[in-house]
Every structure is written in C-alpha cells, then in structure tokens.
C-alpha positions in Angstrom: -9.4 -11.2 -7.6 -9.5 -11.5 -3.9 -9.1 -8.0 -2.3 -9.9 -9.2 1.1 -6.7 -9.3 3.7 -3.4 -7.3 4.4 -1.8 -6.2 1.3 1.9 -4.4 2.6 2.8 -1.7 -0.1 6.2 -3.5 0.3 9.4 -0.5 0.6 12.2 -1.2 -2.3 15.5 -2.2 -0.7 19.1 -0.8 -2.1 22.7 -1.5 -1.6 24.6 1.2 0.3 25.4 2.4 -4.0 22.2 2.7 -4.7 21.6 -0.5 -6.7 18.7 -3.2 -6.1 19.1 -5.2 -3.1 17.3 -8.0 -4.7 18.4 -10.5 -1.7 17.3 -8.3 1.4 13.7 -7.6 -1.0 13.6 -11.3 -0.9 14.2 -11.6 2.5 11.0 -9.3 3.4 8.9 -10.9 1.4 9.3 -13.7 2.5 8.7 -12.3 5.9 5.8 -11.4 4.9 4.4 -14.2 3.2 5.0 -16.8 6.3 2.9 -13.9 8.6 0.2 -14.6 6.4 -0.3 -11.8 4.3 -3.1 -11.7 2.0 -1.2 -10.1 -1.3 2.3 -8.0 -2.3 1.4 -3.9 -3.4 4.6 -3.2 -5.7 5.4 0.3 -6.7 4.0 2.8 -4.1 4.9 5.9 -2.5 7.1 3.1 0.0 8.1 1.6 -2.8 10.3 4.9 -4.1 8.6 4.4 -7.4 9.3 7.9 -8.2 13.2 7.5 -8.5 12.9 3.9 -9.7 14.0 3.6 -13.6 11.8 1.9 -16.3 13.5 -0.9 -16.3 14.6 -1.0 -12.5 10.4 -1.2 -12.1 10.1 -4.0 -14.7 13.1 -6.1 -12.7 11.0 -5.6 -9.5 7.6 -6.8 -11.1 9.2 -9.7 -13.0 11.1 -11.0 -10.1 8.1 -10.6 -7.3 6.0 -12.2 -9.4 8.3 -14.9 -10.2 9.4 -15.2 -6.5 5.7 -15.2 -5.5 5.2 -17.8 -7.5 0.7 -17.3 -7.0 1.0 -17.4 -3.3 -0.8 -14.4 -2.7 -1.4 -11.6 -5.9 1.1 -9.2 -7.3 -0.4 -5.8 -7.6 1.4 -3.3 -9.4 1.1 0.6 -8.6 0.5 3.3 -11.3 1.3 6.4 -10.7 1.4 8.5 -14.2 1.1 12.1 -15.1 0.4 10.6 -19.0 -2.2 8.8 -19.3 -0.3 6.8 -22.8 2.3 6.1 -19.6 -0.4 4.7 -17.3 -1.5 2.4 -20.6 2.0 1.1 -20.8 2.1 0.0 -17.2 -1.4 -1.3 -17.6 -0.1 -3.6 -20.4 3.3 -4.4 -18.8 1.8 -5.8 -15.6 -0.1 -8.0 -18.1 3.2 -9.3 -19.6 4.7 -9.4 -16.2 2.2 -11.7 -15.0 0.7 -9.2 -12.3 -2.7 -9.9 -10.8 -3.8 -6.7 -10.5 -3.2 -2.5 -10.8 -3.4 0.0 -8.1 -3.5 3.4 -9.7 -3.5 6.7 -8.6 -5.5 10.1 -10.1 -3.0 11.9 -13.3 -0.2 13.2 -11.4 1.3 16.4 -11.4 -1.6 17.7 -13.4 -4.3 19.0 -11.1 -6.9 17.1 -13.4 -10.7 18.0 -12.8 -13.6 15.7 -12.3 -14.2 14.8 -16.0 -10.4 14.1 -16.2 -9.9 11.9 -13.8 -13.0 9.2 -14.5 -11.5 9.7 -18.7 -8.1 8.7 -17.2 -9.5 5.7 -15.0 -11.7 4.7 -17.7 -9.4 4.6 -20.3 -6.9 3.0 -18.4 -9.6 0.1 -17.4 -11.0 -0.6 -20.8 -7.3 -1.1 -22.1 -6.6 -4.1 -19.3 -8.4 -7.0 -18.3 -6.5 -6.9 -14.7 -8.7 -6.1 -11.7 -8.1 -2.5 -10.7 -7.9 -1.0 -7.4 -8.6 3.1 -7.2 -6.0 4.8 -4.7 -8.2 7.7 -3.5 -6.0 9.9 -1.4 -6.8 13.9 -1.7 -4.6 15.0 1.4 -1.0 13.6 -0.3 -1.9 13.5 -4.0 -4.4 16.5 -3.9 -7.1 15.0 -5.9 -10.2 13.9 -4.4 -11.9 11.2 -6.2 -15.6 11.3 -4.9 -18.6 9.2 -4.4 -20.2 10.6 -7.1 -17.1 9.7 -9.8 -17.1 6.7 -8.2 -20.6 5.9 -9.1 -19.6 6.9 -13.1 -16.9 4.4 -12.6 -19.1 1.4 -11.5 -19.4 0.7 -15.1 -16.2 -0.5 -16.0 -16.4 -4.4 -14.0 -12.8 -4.7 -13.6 -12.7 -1.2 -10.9 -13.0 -3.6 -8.4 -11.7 -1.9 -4.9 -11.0 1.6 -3.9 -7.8 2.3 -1.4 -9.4 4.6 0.7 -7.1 7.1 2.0 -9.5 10.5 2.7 -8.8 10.5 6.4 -12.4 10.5 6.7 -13.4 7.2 8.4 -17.3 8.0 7.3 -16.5 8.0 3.9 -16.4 3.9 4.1 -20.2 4.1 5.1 -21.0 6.7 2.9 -19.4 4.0 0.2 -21.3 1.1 1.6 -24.7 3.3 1.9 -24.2 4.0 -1.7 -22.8 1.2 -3.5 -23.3 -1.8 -1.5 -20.3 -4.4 -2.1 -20.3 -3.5 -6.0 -16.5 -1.8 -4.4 -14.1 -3.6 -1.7 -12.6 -0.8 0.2 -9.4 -1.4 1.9 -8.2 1.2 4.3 -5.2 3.2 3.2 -4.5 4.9 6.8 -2.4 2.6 9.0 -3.4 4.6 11.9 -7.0 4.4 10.7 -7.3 0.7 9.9 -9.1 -0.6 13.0 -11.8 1.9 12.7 -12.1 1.2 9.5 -12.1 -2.7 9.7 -14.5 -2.0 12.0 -16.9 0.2 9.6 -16.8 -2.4 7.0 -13.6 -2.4 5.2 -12.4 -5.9 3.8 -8.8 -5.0 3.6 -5.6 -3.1 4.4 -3.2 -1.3 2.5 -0.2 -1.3 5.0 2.9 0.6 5.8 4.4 -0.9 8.8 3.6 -4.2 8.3 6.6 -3.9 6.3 8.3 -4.1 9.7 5.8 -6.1 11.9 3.7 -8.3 9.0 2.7 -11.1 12.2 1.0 -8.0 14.0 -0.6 -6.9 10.9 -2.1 -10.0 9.7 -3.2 -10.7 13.7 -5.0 -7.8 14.0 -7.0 -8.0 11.1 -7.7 -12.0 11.8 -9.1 -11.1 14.9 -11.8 -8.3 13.6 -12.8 -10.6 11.1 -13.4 -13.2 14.1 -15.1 -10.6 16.4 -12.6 -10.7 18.7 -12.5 -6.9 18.7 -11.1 -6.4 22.3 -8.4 -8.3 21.9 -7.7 -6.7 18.2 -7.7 -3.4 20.1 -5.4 -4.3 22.8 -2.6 -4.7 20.0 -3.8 -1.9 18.0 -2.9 0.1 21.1 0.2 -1.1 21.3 0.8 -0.3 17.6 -0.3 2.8 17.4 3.0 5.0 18.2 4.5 2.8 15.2 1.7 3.2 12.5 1.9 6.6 13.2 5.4 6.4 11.4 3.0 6.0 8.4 1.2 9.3 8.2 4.8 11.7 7.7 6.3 12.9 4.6 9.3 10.8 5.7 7.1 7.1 5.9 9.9 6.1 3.6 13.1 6.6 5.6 11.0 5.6 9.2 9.6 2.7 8.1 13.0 1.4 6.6 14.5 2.4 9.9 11.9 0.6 11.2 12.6 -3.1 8.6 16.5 -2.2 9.8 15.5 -2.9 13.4 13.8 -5.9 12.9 16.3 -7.9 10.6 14.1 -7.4 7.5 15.4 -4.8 5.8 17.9 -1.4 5.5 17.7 2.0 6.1 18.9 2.7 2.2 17.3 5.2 0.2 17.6 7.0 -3.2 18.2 10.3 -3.3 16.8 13.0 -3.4 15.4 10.7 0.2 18.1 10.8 2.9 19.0 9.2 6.0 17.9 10.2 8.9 20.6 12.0 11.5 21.0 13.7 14.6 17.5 14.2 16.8 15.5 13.3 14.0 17.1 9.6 14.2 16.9 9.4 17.9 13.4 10.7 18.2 12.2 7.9 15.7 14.9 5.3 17.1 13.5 5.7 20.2 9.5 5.1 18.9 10.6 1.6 17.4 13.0 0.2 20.1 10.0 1.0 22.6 7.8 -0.6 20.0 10.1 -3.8 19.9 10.5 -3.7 23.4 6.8 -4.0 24.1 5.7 -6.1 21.3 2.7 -8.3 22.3 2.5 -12.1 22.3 0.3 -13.1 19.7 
C-alpha cells in the first residue's frame, strides 16, 4: 500500500429525497481522479457515514471500488463504538475489494489507553488490509499517543497514522521516535503545508473535494521543492480550507462541490442546509475563492 499523495475523504452525494446520488458521486470522482489524486477515503465524517445505512455503506464501497477500477486505492473508514462492528467492516472491505481501512478510536465510549491499542489490535490481527490510524483528540476526544503508537508498531499491517492533533510538532515527535516504520498524512487542511513541510508523505483532504487540481498541485510542488510557489497557492487557499476545520465541513464543503459543478448542497438530516447569513457568509468565501483561483 502506497500512502504517499492526496487522498480526498470524498463527501456522499444525495437526491433532493434523500437517496444516493450515485451519478453526481460518479461525477466527483472522476473529478478527482483526472487531477491526479493519489487514492479515494470512503466513509468519513464528509462522507455522512453516521446516517448512512448498512447497506447504503456497502452500495458505496462496492460501487467505488468497481468504478475505480485499481486506479488509485479504495480506503474504507471505520468508525465503531463495538469493536464485533469494527471486525465486520474490517472483513467487509475485504469482500468489497477495498485496499485498505482508516479507523478511528471506539466511539461514543470514552475508552482509555489499554482500550484503545486492544480495539486497534484486535481489529488489525483480524484483516490483512493495510490500516491507517485516524488520531484526532480535538473532534473525537480520544488522543491516541506516541507512546500507544509505539505498542502498536507490532502489528505490520498499522501502516500510516492520519494525523489530526492540531499539533504540527507531533509529526517530528513521530519521525524522532519511529523513523518511517509509520507514513503520516496530515488530517488538517489548513495544516497541510506545514506539515508536508515537516515530513508528512500525504494528505487527508476536505476541500479538495471541491478544488482536487489545487490539491494535488500543491502537494506536487513540495515534493519538488518548489516550496515558494507551493505557498503562493496555499495562500490563496487558505480562506477555503478553513471551511474544513467547522462542525459544519459537511454542508460548506458541499456548498463548496455545488459551486464548482461537482457536486450538491444535499444532506441527510439531522445536517441541514445552510440559510440566511450563514449561506451568504460562506457563499461569499467560495465565490471569492473561485474568482481568484490561481493558474496552475
């Protein structure tokens, strides 16, 4: 498994009913694909997992990865408060034919230290698909540190950590302690320069959802050296990415695919659309952003 590149943790799309809007999905991932995107994150917090059904998160797997067709990986998200849950999902992206697993700490359950590396463990030695540890302590309240981390380097197929602290040392502190043995890929859209920069290989993305050719150029250009001109963009993209760190990421950043052809504004309830000054406020952040984009 290659963990190096952008990876867009790809939003679902839905009919104005409610129902899978398999066509317009197909549409952005395509999109996505002929920007040069390194691999597909199904299933996350964009990805409205949480009010997706069983089956409707079976459909989406079978279908990406048939649609795919090995261009780039298929990683599934798992995000479980049972572990026997986060075993089925393990073995159902198997089945599916995904490459790989991005899973989160038990939800719900404010597990401890001991608890969480069982749960990861357990979860690894069940699967032979590479895994990738989502490690985010300010949204999911769990902090999954360097020295869990360290009990986890035994199972081969923890591979990559999504690294989502907010604390851009923590990628050296990684590095200082572990060498390459984990590829960290930042989790933080408006952290991911910094932490390209600090030696991450990858980038979990939100707005690339949106703008996948700015995405991809960005990182190109860091792994060049061409950091200036990497920065110039990054500047540019900062009032957008920022979309990314707000309870709402969901509704603004499919506002955001609505704008640029690739997408709708749909979402499942309990999620609803944005009105009145809310809507202008962030109407008026991605019309500027459109307006200005750079030539790449």
């Amino acid at each position: 498994m290659n963990w190096k590149g952008v990876f867009p943790a790809v939003t679902t799309k839905f009919h104005s009913d409610g129902s899978l809007d398999m066509e317009l999905f197909f549409k952005n991932l395509d999109f996505q694909l002929e920007s040069g995107v390194h691999g597909i994150i199904l299933g996350g917090t964009l990805g409205e997992s949480s009010v997706l059904s069983q089956e409707e998160k079976i459909t989406l797997t079978r279908e990406t990865v048939k649609h795919i067709n090995g261009k780039v990986p298929v990683i599934l998200n798992i995000a479980e408060g049972a572990t026997q849950d986060a075993l089925f999902w393990a073995k159902k992206a198997e089945e599916l034919g995904a490459s790989g697993l991005m899973i989160l700490p038990p939800m719900r359950y404010a597990a401890d230290a001991r608890e969480v590396v069982t749960y990861f463990k357990t979860v690894a030695k069940s699967t032979a698909l590479p895994m990738m540890i989502y490690n985010n302590p300010v949204d999911y309240k769990t902090l999954v540190t360097v020295d869990m981390f360290a009990e986890l380097a035994e199972c081969p197929n923890i591979q990559a950590i999504k690294e989502s602290t907010r604390d851009i040392s923590n990628v050296t502190r990684m590095i200082n302690r572990f060498g390459d043995r984990y590829q960290i890929l930042c989790g933080v859209d408006t952290l991911a320069l910094e932490e390209l920069l600090m030696g991450a290989v990858g980038w979990v993305a939100g707005l690339v959802c949106a703008f996948p050719k700015e995405t991809v150029t960005i990182f190109n250009l860091v792994q060049e050296g061409r950091i200036e001109e990497a920065r110039e963009i990054y500047r540019w993209f900062l009032p957008l990415l920022e979309l990314d760190i707000h309870p709402k990421l969901v509704q603004y950043i499919k506002l955001a695919e609505q704008h640029c052809g690739i997408g709708s504004e749909h979402v499942r309830a309990p999620r609803l659309p944005l009105i009145g000054e809310e809507r202008e406020r962030i109407e008026r952040i991605i019309t500027a952003g459109i307006a200005k984009k750079p030539k790449l």
